[in-house]
N, C-alpha and C positions, 0 to 999 in steps of 0.2 A: 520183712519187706521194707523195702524204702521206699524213695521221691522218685525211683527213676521208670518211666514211661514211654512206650512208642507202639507205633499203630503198624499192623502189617494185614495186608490184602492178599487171598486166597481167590481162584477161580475156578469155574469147573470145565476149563476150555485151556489152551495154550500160549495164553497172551503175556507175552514175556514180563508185561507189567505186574500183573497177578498169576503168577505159575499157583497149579495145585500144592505145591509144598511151596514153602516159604522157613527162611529162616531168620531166628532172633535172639540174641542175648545166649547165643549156647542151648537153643532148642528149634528142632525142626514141628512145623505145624501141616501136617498133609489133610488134605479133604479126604473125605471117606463117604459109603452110602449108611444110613439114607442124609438126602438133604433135599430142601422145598424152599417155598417162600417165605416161610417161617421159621426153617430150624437146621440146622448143619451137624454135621457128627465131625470131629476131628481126630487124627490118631498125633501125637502128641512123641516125642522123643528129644531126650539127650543127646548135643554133642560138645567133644572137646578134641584138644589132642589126645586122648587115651580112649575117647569112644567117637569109632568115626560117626558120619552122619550113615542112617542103613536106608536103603528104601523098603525095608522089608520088617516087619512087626520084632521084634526082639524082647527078651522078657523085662523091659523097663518101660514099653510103650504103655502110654495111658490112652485109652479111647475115650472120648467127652461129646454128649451132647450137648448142645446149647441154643437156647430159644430165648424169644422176648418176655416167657414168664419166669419161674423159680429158677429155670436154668438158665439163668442170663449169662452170670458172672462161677465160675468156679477157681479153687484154688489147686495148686498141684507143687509136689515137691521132688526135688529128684537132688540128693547128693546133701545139701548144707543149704541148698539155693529154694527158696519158697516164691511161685511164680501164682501173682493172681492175673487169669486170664480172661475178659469180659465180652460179649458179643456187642459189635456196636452197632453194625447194617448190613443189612441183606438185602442188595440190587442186584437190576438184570442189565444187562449191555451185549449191546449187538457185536459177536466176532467175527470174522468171515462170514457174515448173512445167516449165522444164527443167534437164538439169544442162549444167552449165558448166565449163571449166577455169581456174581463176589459177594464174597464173605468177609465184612472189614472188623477185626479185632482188637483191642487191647490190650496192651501188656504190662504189668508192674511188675517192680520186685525191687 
């Protein structure tokens, strides 16, 4: 892994700011159940030009939970590329008059 870093935001509502999938660096990051005020599952995939992006589980998808204890932070690999992925915060935000959860993440590699 190297220096390079960026933050990307997941929601469990359709707010174009934070869509439930999110993509980064060559990996899509979808919300999945369960998830709370403490803890998020993610399903996790590759994409490039030889692998599109799927919306549907395929046998390179990694499923991750992540919390504010031992599962904070996880590492994952896919290809040559070693991506450390970390939980950073978990708020709620009202969307159309309901509340919602974002899941804001980080990303190295």
């Amino acid at each position: 892994m190297g220096n390079d870093t960026k933050n990307i935001t997941i929601s469990s509502c359709s707010d174009p700011e934070a869509p439930a999938i999110g993509f980064i660096e060559g990996l899509s990051i979808k919300l999945s159940e369960p998830y709370s005020d403490s803890e998020v599952t993610v399903k996790i995939n590759p994409f490039d030009d030889h692998h599109p992006v799927k919306e549907s589980d395929t046998k390179s998808t990694k499923t991750m939970k992540f919390d504010f204890g031992k599962s904070n932070a996880k590492k994952v690999k896919f290809g040559t590329e070693t991506y450390r992925i970390k939980l950073v915060s978990i708020n709620k935000k009202k969307w159309e008059g309901q509340d919602h959860h974002y899941f804001e993440f980080l990303l190295e590699w």
